[in-house]
N, C-alpha and C positions, 0 to 999 in steps of 0.2 A: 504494500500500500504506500500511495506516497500520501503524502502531508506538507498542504501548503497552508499560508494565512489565506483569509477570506479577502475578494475584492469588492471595490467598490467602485464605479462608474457612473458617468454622468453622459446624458442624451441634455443638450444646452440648445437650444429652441427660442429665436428669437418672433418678434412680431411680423414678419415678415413669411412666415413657416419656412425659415433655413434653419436646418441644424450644423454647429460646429464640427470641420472636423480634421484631423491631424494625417499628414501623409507622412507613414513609417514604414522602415524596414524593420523585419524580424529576422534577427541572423539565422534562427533554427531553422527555417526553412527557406530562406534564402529569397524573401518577396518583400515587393515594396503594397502598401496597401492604405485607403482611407481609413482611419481609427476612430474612437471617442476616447474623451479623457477619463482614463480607469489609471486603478493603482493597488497597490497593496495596503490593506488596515493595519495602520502600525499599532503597536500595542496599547492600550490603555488609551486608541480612539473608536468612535463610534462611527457607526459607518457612515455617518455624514461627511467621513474623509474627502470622498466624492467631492467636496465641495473643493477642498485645496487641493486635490489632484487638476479639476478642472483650472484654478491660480496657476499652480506652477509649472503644466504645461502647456498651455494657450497663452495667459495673463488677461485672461478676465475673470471677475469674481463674480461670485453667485451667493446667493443668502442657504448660509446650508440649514436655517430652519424654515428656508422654502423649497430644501428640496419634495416634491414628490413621489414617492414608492414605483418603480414601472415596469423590475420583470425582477426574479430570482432566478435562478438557476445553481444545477449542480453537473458543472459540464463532463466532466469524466464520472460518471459515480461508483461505474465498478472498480475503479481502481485508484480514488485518490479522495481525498475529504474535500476538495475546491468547493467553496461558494463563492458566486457571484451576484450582487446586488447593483443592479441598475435604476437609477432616478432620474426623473424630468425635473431637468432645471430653468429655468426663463431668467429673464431681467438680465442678465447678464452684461457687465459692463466691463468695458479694457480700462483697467488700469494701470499694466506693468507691462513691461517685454518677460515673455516666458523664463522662469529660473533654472527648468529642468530642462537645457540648451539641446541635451543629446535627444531628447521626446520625438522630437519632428522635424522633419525638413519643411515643410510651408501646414500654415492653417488656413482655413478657409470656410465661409459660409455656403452651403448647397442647397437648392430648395430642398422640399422634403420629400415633392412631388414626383423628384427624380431618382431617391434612396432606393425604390425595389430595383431598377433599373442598374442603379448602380453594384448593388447585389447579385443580381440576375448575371451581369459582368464579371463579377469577382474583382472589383474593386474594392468592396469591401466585405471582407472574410473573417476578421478576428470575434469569434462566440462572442464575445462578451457585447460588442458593438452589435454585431445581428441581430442578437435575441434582445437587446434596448430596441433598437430602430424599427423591427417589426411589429416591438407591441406598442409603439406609439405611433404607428404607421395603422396597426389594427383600432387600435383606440380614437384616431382622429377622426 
């Protein structure tokens, strides 16, 4: 079994219905891909982490007692204790250059109306962004 901390991520949704989103490489398997800002819950935080995941690699801040609940998940579960906790975030304001420099090569706002499209593509592939995006995709 492996054993990881639990994560936490954030679907950032502005008035316009663009969701934020991060263009990363993943060395493990060797692609570049659109992301959302997730992270690991450091110890002795609540999973409103989400909120300074979404700070420190984008640099816009979000009220993490406005995040909203938007999907759970337990993406491996035969074979490892993962949880992942996605929320909808809004208001979202730039107030910094991202801290966490190595996060992203560029950010970017996309409609939202384009995310299954984008998916359907395999632009955007990491679980943890998928299963956010489509249940506020399903929910909209």
């Amino acid at each position: 079994m492996i054993k990881l901390a639990p994560v936490a991520a954030a679907v950032v949704l502005n008035d316009r219905d663009e969701v934020l989103l991060m263009w990363r490489h993943r060395f493990a398997t060797d692609t570049w891909n659109w992301e959302i800002p997730s992270g690991i819950v450091e110890d002795g935080e609540s999973l409103t982490a989400a909120a300074r995941e979404v700070l420190e690699e984008t640099g816009y801040q979000v009220k993490a007692a406005a995040l909203r609940p938007l999907a759970y998940n337990q993406p491996i579960g035969g074979m490892c204790n993962a949880e992942h906790t996605v929320f909808l975030a809004r208001d979202a304001v730039r107030i910094a250059e991202p801290t966490d420099t190595h996060e992203a090569d560029r950010i970017g706002w996309f409609p939202l109306d384009g995310v299954q499209q984008m998916i359907d593509d395999r632009q955007i592939v990491a679980g943890v962004a998928v299963t956010g995006l489509l249940q506020l995709l399903a929910r909209h």
